[in-house]
Structure formats: structure tokens, C-alpha cells
N, C-alpha and C positions, 0 to 999 in steps of 0.2 A: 895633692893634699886633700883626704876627705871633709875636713872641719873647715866652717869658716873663718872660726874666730877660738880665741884663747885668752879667758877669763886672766885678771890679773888680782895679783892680790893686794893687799894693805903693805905687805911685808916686803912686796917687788921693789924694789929700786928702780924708780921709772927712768929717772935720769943716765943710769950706768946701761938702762934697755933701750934707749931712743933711736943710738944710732944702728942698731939691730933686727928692732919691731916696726910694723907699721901700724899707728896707733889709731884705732877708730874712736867715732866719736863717738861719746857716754850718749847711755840710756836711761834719760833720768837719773835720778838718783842710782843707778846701775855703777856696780865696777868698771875701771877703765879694759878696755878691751883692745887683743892685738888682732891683727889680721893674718891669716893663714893663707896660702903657705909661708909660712915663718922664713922669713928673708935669711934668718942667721943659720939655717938649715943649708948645708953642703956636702950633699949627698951623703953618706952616715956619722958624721960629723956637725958640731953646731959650734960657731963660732965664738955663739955668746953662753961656753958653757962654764964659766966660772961664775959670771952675773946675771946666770937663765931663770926664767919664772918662777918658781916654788911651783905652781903645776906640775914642772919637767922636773924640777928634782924629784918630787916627790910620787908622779906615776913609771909604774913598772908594768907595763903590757903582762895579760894571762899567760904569755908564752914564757917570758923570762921569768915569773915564777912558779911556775914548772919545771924549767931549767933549774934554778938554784934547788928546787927540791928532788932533782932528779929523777922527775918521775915524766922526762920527754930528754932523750939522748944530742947530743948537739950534732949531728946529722941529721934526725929527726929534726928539730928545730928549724935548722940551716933548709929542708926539705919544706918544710912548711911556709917561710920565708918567700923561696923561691916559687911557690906556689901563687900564693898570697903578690907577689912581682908582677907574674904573668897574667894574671886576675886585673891587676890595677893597667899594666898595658891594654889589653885588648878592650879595656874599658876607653882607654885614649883612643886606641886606634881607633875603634869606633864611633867614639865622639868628633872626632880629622876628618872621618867619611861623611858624617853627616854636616862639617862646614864648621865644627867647632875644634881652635887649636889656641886658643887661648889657656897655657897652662898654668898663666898667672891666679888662676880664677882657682877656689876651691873645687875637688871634681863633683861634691855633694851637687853645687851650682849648677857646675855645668849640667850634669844628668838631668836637673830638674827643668833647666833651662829647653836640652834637648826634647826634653816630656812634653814641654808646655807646649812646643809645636807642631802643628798640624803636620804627619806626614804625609808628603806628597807620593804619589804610586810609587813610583818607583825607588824610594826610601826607604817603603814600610816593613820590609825584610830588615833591614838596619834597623830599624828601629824595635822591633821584634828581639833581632841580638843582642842590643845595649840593654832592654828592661833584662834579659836572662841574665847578662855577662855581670851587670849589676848587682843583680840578686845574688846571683854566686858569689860575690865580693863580700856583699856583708854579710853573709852565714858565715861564710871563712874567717871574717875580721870578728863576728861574735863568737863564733867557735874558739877562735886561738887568740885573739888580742884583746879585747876589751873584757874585762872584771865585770859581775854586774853590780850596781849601786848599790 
């Protein structure tokens, strides 16, 4: 998961999401907030999808609306996906080599985590790949899935 966290709204039913989210704690006067990666996520599927966010109802990644408008073929699509897959693995693999396997953790985290550290010589080639394999990640994920504001 790239995000850390997932805004809730007024409108959420927190209680029908408890046993689904992991709930962090407010920020001040801030909305309640869930923790990412979203527990009720299994694999393309979401468990808690009758009583999911209003976030998740209501975003549609740039891809799928292109899809609906037909102006990105669902091979195309499906291509892009599988792109956008491979992108996100070698982002793990490489974060495994460098000593981090904790997938519990947003991979924003992680990468940021991997950044903050001193690479030791013989790492620094690793570390070299993850800032690239990164970067190629969120061009891809601006280019095809995120709307902008």
C-alpha cells in the first residue's frame, strides 16, 4: 500500500468499520483516521465492501475512467495494471534487499524509511535502484491512476 492512512468522514459508520480498519488516533481536532494497508483489503477484493468508506465509494482511479469512457481498451488497461504490479514488486524486492520486509507498513514509509539511511558501500547500488524503481512508480501511478485535485 502506498498511503499511510485513509481519511474518514462524518458520514462513515465507524462502528460497522471497527472490525475492518485500524483506527488511528485523531489529530486534534482532525477527522478520525484509518491505517493503510486497509486490513479489509484481500487482494482485489474488500471485505468491507457494503460498509467501506465513502472515500472508496466514491474514488474511481484515472484508469477506470478512461475505461468507462472508452478512450483506454481493457487490454490496454489490464496492460497497464500489470505494469503498474511489476513497478510495485521490485519496489519490495528491493526494499527485502536492503533489510526491509515488513509489508505491514505503508511502502510510502518504507521507501522513506530506506532513504533516511545511511547507505553502507556496499548497498549503495541498492539504494541507487529503489530511488529509480520509485520514481518510475509514481509517474506511472500519476500518469494512470491518480485524478489531479
Amino acid at each position: 500500500m502506498i498511503f499511510a492512512d485513509l481519511e474518514l468522514q462524518p458520514s462513515d459508520d465507524l462502528n460497522s468499520l471497527r472490525p475492518y480498519l485500524k483506527f488511528l488516533p485523531s489529530r486534534g481536532n482532525g477527522p478520525q483516521r484509518a491505517a493503510q494497508p486497509c486490513k479489509a483489503h484481500d487482494g482485489c477484493r474488500c471485505a468491507a465492501y457494503e460498509v467501506r468508506p465513502s472515500y472508496c465509494r466514491q474514488f474511481d482511479c484515472k484508469l477506470l475512467k478512461r475505461l468507462q469512457k472508452r478512450s483506454v481498451t481493457d487490454s490496454g488497461a489490464m496492460r497497464i495494471v500489470r505494469k503498474t504490479r511489476a513497478k510495485v514488486q521490485r519496489v519490495e524486492e528491493l526494499l527485502e534487499a536492503l533489510g526491509d520486509s515488513d509489508k505491514s507498513r505503508p511502502l510510502l514509509a518504507r521507501v522513506k524509511r530506506a532513504n533516511r539511511q545511511l547507505p553502507k558501500a556496499d548497498l549503495a547500488g541498492l539504494h541507487s535502484e529503489l530511488s529509480l524503481a520509485w520514481h518510475e512508480l509514481t509517474c506511472l501511478l500519476g500518469a494512470h491512476f491518480y485524478s489531479p485535485p
